[in-house]
C-alpha positions in Angstrom: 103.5 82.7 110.1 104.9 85.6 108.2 107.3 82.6 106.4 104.0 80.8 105.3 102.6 84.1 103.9 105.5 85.0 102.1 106.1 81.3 100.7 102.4 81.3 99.8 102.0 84.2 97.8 105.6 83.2 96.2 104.1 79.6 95.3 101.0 81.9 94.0 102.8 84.0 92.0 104.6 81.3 90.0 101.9 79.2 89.5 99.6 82.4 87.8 102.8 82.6 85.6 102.7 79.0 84.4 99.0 79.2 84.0 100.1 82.4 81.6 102.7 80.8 79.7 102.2 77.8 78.8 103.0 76.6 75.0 104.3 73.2 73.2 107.5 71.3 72.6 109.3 71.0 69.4 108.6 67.3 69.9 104.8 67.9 70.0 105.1 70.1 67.2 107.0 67.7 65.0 104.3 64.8 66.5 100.9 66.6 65.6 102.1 68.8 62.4 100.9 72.1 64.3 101.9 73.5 67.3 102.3 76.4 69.6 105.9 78.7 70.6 104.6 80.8 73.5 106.8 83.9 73.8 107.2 86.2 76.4 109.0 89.4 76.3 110.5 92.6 78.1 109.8 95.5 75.8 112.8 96.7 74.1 112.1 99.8 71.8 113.1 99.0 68.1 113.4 95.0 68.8 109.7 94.5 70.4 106.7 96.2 71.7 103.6 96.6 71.5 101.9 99.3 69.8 98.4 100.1 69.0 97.1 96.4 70.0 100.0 95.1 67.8 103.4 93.3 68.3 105.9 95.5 66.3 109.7 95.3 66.0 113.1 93.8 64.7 112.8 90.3 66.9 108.9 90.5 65.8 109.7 90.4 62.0 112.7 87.8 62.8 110.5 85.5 64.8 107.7 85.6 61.9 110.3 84.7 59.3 110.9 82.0 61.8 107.8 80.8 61.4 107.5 80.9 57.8 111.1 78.9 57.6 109.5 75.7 60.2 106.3 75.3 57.8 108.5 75.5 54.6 111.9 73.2 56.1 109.7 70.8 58.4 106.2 71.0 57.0 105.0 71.8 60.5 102.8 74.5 61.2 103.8 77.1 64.3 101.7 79.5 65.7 103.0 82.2 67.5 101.4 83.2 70.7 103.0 87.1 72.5 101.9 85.7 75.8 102.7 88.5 77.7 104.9 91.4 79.1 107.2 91.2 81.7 108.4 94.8 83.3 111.4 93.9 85.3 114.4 92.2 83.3 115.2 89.9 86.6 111.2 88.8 86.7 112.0 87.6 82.9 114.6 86.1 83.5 113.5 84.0 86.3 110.2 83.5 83.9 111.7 82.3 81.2 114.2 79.8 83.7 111.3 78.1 85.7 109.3 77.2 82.2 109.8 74.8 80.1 108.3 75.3 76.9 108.6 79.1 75.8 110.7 81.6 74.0 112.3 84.7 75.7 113.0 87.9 73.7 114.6 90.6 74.6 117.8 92.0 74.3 119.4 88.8 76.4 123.4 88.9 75.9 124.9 85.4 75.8 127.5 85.2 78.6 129.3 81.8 79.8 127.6 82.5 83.1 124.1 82.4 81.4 124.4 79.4 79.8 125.0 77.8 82.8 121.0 78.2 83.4 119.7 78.8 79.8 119.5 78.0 76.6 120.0 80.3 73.7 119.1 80.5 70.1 122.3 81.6 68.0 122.7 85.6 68.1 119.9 87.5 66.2 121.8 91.1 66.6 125.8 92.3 67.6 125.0 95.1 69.8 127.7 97.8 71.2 126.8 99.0 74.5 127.4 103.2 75.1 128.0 105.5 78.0 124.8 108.1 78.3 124.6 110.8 80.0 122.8 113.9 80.1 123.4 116.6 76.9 124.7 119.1 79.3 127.4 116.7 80.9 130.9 117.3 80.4 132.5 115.0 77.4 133.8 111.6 78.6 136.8 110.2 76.8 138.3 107.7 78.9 137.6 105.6 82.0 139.5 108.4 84.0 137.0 110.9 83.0 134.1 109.1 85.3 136.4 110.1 88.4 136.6 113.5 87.4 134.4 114.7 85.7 131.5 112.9 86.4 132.6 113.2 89.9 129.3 113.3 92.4 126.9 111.7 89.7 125.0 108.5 89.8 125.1 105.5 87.7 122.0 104.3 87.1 122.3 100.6 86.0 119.9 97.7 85.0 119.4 94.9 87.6 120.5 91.4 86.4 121.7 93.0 83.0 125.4 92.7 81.8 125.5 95.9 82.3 126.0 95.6 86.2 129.4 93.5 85.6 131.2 96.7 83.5 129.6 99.4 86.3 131.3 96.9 89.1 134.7 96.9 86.9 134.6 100.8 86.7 133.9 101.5 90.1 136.7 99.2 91.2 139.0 100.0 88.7 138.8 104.1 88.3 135.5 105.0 90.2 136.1 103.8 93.9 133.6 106.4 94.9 131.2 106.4 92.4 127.6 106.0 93.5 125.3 102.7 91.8 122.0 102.2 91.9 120.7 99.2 90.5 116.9 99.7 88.7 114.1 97.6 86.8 114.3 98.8 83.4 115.7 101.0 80.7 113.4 103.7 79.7 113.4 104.4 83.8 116.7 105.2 83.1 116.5 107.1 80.2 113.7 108.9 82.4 115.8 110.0 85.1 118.6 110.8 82.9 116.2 113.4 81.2 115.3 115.2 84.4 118.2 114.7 86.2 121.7 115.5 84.8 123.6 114.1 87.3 123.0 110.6 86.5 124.6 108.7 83.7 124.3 105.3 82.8 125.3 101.9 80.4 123.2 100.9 78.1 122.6 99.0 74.7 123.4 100.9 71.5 119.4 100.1 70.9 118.2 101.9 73.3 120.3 105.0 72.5 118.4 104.8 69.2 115.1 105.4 70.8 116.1 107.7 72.6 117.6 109.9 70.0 113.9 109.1 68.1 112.3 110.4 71.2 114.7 113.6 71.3 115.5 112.9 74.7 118.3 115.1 75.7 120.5 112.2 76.2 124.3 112.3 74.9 126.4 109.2 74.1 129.9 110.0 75.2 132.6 108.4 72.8 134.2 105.9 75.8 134.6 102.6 74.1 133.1 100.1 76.6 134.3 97.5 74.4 133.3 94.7 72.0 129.5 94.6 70.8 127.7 92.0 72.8 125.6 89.1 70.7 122.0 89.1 71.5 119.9 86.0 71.3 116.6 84.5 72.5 116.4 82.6 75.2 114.8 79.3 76.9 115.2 77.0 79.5 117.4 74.1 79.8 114.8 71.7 79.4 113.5 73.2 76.3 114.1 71.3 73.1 113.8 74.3 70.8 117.0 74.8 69.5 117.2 72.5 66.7 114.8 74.4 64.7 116.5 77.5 65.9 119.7 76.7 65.1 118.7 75.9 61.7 116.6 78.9 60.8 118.8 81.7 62.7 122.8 81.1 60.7 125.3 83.8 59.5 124.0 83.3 56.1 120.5 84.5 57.2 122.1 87.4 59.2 123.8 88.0 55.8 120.8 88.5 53.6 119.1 91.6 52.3 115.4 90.5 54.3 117.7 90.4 57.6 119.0 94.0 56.2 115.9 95.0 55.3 114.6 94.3 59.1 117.7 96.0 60.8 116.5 99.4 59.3 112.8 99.3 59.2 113.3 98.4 62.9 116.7 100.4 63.9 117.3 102.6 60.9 119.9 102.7 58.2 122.6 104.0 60.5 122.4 100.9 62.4 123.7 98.6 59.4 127.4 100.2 59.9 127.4 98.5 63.2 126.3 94.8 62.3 128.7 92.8 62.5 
């Protein structure tokens, strides 16, 4: 009985988020002239939210140009629908997997193991991911470091992100004892951090922006984790989306002063040093 409860409210809960997000194909758009690309999105400070009843940020100014580029290259005309908000990066994940015709954004890194389930635009942002911890924590220079001098702290990491594979590698590799706890979103991280020095965390180089807007008392330590990661937007495999995508979204876009012009409105002007 407990089973059939369970499997009930699951069947529930998926079918209130295809009533919720629901949009058209490119094939239908192409068909009719008009059309809708349904978009749903895990807040991401600088690339979107919502503020003051209005979508705002870098992937919000990016997916309008979009727009503008499918009426003027195809003739067609998209509408785009901010469907809704989805608080846990695994929940959008899994949201975005299971339905068919509708546009992730977020900060989604395109891994080899992820495009084993999804589909991907082609990268809209190279994004470095940092080492935080709290201002008062001791300076981190090298893997080493988390052993010894962040000795009895917690990493607090982001559940389904990339993130989770470079905590894992640490741990093994330097941090045996180290202490991982796996969360639901960033700004509960950068939370905790604030009123707990003891935990540290990984996180994208966007985020760290925000949080030096905010004057949390975060502190990036100057470990390189590596190269930046490209971020895209992301669908399901049975979304036929990616031909307008992959027409609209190319280096030479990336390269042009509207795409600068976006990076620091959204991120700021230190931010263009880092776009690769």
């Amino acid at each position: 009985m407990k089973q059939f409860l369970i499997l009930a409210l699951l069947f529930i809960s998926f079918s209130t988020h295809a009533q919720k997000y629901q949009g058209d194909s490119w094939a239908k758009v192409k068909a009719s002239g008009k059309g809708t690309l349904t978009i749903v999105y895990y807040e991401q400070p600088g690339l979107i939210y919502l503020e003051n009843g209005k979508m705002k940020g870098m992937c919000v100014d990016i997916i309008s140009d979009f727009a503008e580029f499918v009426e003027k290259t195809y003739g067609k005309k998209v509408e785009i629908k901010y469907a809704g908000e989805e608080t846990v990066f695994t929940d959008f994940l899994k949201i975005v997997q299971n339905t068919k015709d509708i546009l992730g954004v977020t900060n989604v890194t395109i891994t080899e193991e992820r495009k084993k389930i999804f589909k991907f635009t082609p990268p809209f942002l190279s994004n470095p991911l940092v080492l935080l911890t709290h201002k008062n924590a001791p300076n981190i220079e090298s893997y080493g470091d988390i052993n010894t001098q962040l000795k009895g702290y917690t990493a607090e990491i982001i559940a389904g992100s990339t993130h989770v594979k470079r905590i894992e590698q640490i741990k093994k590799q330097h941090a045996p004892a180290l202490k991982v706890e796996y969360v639901e979103n960033g700004p509960g991280i950068l939370k905790d951090i604030s009123a707990n020095p003891k935990i540290f965390t990984i996180l994208d180089f966007t985020e760290y922006v925000d949080a030096v807007r905010k004057s949390l008392p975060v502190k990036k330590q100057k470990l390189d984790l590596g190269d930046a990661e490209n971020l895209a937007y992301v669908m399901s495999k049975q979304s036929d989306w990616e031909e307008p995508w992959n027409a609209f979204l190319t280096d030479a876009y990336r390269k042009s002063s509207r795409y600068r012009k976006i990076i620091v409105d959204n991120l700021g002007a230190t931010f263009l040093g880092i776009v690769k």
